[in-house]
MIPAVEX-69681 format. One record per residue (C-alpha): z, x, y. Coordinates in steps of 0.2 Angstrom, whole numbers. Layout:
<nodes>
NODE     zz     xx     yy
NODE      Z      X      Y
...
</nodes>
This chain:
<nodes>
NODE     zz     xx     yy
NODE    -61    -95   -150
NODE    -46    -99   -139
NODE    -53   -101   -118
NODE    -39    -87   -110
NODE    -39    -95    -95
NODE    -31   -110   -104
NODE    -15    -97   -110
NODE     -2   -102    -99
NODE      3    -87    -85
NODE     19    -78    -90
NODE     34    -80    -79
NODE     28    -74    -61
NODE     45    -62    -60
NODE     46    -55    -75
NODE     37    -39    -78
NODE     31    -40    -92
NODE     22    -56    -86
NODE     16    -47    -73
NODE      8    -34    -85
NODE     -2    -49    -93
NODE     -6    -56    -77
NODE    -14    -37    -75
NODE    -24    -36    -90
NODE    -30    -55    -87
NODE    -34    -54    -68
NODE    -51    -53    -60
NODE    -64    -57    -72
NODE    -75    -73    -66
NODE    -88    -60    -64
NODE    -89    -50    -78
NODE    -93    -64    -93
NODE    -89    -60   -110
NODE    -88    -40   -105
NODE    -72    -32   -107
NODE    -76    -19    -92
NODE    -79    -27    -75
NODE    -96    -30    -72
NODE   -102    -19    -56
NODE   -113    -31    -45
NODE   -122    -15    -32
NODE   -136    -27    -24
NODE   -134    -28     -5
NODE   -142    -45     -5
NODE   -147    -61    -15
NODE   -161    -74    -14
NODE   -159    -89     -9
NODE   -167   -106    -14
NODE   -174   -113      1
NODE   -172   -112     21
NODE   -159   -124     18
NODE   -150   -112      4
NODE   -150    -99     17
NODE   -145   -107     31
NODE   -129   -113     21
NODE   -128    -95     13
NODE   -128    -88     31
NODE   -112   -100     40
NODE   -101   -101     24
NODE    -83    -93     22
NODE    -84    -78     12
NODE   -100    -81      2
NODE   -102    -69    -12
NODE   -121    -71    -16
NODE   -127    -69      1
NODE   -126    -50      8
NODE   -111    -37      4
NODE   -104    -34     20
NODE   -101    -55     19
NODE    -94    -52      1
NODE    -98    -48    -17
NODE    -94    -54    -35
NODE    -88    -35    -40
NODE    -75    -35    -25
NODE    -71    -51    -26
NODE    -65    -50    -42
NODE    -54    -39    -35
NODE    -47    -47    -24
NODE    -44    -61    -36
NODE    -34    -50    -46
NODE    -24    -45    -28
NODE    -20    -62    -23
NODE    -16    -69    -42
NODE     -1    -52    -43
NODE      4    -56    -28
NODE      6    -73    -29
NODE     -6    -76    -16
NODE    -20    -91    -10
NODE    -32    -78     -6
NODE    -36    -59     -5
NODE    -48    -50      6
NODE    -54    -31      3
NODE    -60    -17     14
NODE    -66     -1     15
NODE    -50      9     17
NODE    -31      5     22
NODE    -36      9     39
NODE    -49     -3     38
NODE    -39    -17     34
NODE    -24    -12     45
NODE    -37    -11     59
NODE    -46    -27     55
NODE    -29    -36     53
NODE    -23    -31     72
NODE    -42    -35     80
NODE    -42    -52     72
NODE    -27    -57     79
NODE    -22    -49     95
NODE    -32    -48    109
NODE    -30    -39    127
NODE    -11    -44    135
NODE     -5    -50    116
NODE     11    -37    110
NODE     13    -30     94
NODE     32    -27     87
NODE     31    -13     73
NODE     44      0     64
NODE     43     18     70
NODE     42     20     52
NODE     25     21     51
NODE     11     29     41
NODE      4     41     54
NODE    -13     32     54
NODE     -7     17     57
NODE      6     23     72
NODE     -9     31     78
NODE    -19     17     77
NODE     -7      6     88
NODE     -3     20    100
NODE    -22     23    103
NODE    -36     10    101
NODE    -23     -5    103
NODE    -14      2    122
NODE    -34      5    123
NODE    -38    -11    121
NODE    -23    -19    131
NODE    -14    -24    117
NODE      4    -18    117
NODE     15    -13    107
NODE     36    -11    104
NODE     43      2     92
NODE     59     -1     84
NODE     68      4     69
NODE     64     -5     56
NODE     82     -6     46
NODE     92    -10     60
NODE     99    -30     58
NODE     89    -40     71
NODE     79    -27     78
NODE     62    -33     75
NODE     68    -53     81
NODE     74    -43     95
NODE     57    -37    101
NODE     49    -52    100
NODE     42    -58    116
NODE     41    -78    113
NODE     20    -84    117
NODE     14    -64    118
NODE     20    -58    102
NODE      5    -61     91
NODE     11    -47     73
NODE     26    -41     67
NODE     22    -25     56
NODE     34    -18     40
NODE     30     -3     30
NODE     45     -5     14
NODE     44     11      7
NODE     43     21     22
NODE     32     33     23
NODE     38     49     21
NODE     59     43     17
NODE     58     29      5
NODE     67     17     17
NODE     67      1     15
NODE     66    -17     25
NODE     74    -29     21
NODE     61    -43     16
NODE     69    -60     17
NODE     76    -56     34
NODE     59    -48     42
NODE     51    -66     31
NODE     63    -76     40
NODE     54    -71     57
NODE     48    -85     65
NODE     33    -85     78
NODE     22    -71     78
NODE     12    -67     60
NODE     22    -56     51
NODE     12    -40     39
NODE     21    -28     27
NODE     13    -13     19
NODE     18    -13      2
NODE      6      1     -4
NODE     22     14    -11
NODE     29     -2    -21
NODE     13     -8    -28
NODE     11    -26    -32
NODE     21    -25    -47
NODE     37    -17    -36
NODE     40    -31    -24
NODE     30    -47    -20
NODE     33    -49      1
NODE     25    -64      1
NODE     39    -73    -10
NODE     50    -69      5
NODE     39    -80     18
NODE     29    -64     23
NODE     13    -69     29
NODE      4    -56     25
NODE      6    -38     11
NODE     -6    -24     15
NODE     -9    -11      3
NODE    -22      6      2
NODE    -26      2    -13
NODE    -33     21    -16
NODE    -17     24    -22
NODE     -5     17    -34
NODE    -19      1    -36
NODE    -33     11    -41
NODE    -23     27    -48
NODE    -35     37    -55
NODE    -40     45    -36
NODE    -57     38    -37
NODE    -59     23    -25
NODE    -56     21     -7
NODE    -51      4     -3
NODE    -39     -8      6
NODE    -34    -26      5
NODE    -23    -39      9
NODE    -15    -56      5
NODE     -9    -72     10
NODE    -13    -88     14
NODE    -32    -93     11
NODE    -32   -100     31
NODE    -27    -86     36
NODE    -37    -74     28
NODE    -53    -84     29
NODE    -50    -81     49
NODE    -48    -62     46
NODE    -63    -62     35
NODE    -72    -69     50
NODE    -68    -55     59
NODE    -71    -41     47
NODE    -90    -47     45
NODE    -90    -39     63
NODE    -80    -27     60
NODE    -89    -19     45
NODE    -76    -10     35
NODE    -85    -19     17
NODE    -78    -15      3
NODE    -88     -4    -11
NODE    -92    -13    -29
NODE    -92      1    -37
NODE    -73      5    -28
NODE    -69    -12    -32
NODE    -73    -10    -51
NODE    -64      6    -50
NODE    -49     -2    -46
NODE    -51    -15    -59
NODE    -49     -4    -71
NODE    -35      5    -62
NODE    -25    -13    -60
NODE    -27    -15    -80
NODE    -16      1    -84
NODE     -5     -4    -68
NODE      9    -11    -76
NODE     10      5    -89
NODE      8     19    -76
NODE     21     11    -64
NODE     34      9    -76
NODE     32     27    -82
NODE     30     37    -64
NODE     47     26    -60
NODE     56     31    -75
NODE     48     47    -69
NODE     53     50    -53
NODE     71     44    -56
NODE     75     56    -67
NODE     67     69    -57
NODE     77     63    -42
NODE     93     62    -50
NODE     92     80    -55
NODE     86     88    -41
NODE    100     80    -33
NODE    110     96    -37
NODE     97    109    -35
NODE    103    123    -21
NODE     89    125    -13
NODE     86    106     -7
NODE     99     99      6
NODE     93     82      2
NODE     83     71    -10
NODE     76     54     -4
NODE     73     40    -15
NODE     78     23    -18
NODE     83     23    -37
NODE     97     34    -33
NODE    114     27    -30
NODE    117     37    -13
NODE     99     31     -5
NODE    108     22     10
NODE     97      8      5
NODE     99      7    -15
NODE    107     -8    -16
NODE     94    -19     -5
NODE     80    -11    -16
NODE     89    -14    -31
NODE     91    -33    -27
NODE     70    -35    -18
NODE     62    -23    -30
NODE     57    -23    -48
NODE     54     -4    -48
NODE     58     11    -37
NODE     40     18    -34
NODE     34     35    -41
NODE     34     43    -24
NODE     51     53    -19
NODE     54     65     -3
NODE     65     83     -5
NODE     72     94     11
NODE     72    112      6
NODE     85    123     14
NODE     77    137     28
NODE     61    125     33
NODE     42    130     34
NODE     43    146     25
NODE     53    141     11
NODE     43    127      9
NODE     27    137      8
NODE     35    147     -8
NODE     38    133    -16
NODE     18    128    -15
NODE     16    146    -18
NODE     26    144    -35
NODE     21    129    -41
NODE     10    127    -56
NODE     10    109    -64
NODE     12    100    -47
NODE     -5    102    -36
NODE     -4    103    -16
NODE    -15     88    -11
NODE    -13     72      1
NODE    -12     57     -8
NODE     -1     46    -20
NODE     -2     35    -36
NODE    -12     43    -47
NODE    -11     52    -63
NODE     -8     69    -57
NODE      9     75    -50
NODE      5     79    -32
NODE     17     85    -18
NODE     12     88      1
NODE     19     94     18
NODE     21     79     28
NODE     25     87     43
NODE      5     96     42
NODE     -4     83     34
NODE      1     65     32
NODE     11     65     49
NODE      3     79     58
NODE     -4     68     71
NODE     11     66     78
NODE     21     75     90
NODE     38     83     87
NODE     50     71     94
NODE     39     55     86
NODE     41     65     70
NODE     58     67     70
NODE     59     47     75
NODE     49     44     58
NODE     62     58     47
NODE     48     70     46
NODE     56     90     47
NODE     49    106     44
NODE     58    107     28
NODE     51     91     20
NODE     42     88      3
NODE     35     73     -3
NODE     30     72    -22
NODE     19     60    -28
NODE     27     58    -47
NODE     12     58    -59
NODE      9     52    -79
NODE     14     71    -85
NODE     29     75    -95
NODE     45     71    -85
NODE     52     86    -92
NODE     40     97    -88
NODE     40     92    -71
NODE     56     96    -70
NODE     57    114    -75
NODE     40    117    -64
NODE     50    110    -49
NODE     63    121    -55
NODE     58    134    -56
NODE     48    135    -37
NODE     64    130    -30
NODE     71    144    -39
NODE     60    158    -29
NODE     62    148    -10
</nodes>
């Protein structure tokens, strides 16, 4: 029988190679079994005092104890770093855990933080609360204006520059190679609306991509997890922190999202296709005054996400004439779409950014992240394109 691992890897930027890599990643654990082994024991045995002495100071040992790491996660996180072209990968218990971990091991009191307004609430909350807690500071700016995060920088304090491409509710997008180009501080895009197989950040001199991995990762809304990637240094010195820090990452999460990173390739390319289409003809619907999404020609930034990405994501954003009330009619009308809080998985879901995702925020820092009243965000799902379609439709119809 032919040793897989001696097949050579498709080409790194085609997507179909991508696909492979998908179907082939993360299995060092899991033998001859097809389905990804699930490793749930908190703790090993070791040989001698001298075994566990060595178990206790090494980098990431996976036969040790959980929190230090575990052959279920990371085969994981094998998978992670090998689609994103990465040295190493390193899991955690949420996004937020791995957002939070990130900033705590490389900033301490009187370093600066440079980050978009464009921000997933959690994380803007994050840097607004603990981190001016802790003494670590932090400058906003907008994150597609040329320059403005170089601009920020403040040479020997400046310790991370953070990118979210998508945005988080508006589908905006960063351009990579110049926020790569950013010399200094550690640089950290999260890439979780794009998915590994939309954009690879790290090919653009990014030090490290961030993803929640709940979502478009996993896809199947059955795992709770973060990761990131980069350089193995690098993420070695993070690990060292997150031992401390505790946000471990469930095997049985891990496995789940094993699973969901075989059917990636196929549940991304149809959620795209998806989502275009949906875009596009909603694009003309009265009762909307806007439709935000990158795969359509009049997204101010099209043409950059047509030249960085290799697909346009499954999540889109709609403005629905008249605000809060109309909106509410919509949700009331709906009948294929379901009213819940996430992205990425197989069901279509759409949410009021402006109550949930963003509601932490105040009005003025919701305005400054393109959060209104009026917004919807839809998280495109594996049902019929068409059918989607006509239920949008005919909810938008009745608002």
């Amino acid at each position: 029988m032919t040793d897989p691992t001696s097949v050579p890897d498709p080409a790194a930027d085609s997507p179909d190679g991508f696909a492979t890599r998908a179907i082939r990643a993360g299995r060092a654990a899991s033998g001859r079994a097809l389905a990804p082994a699930i490793w749930a024991s908190t703790t090993w045995e070791s040989e001698s005092l001298e075994d566990a002495h060595l178990r206790a100071i090494s980098a990431r040992g996976p036969e040790f104890y959980s929190r230090y790491g575990n052959p279920s996660v990371r085969d994981f996180e094998s998978a992670i770093a090998d689609l994103e072209g990465a040295e190493a990968a390193l899991a955690f218990a949420s996004g937020m855990g791995a957002i939070a971990s990130v900033v705590l091991a490389l900033c301490s009191a009187g370093d600066h933080i440079v980050a978009q307004r464009q921000l997933y609430a959690g994380t803007l909350s994050f840097l607004q609360g603990p981190c001016a807690r802790l003494g670590i500071e932090v400058t906003f700016v907008d994150g597609f204006a040329p320059g403005a995060f170089g601009e920020a920088i403040r040479p020997g304090r400046t310790m991370l520059v953070i990118a979210e491409t998508p945005s988080n509710p508006r589908l905006d997008i960063v351009d990579l190679g110049a926020f790569g180009a950013i010399n200094g501080p550690f640089t950290m895009v999260d890439s979780t609306f794009a998915t590994p197989l939309g954009q690879q950040p790290l090919r653009h001199g990014v030090d490290l991509v961030m993803h929640s991995a709940t979502k478009g990762i996993a896809g199947h809304n059955d795992a709770t997890l973060g990761v990131i990637a980069g350089e193995a240094e690098l993420i070695n010195e993070i690990w060292s922190y997150g031992v401390l820090h505790g946000a471990a990452a469930s095997p049985y999460d891990a496995v789940n999202a094993l699973r969901g990173i075989k059917t990636l390739a196929v549940r991304v390319a149809q959620q795209s296709h998806s989502a275009t289409e949906i875009a596009a003809t909603l694009c003309s619907h009265p009762a909307l005054s806007a439709v935000y999404y990158p795969g359509l020609a009049s997204h101010p930034h099209h043409d950059l996400a047509t030249r960085q990405m290799n697909h346009f994501g499954s999540v889109l954003s709609v403005e629905v004439r008249g605000g809060r009330d109309q909106v509410r009619t919509v949700f009331e009308h709906l009948r294929l779409c379901r009213l819940a809080t996430s992205l990425g998985g197989p069901e279509t879901l759409v949410c009021h950014p402006a109550t949930t995702t963003h509601a932490g925020l105040n009005p003025e820092e919701q305005v400054a992240n393109g959060v209104s009243e009026s917004m919807i965000r839809i998280s495109v799902g594996l049902e019929s394109a068409a059918d989607l379609i006509a239920d949008l439709t005919q909810a938008l119809n009745r608002s």
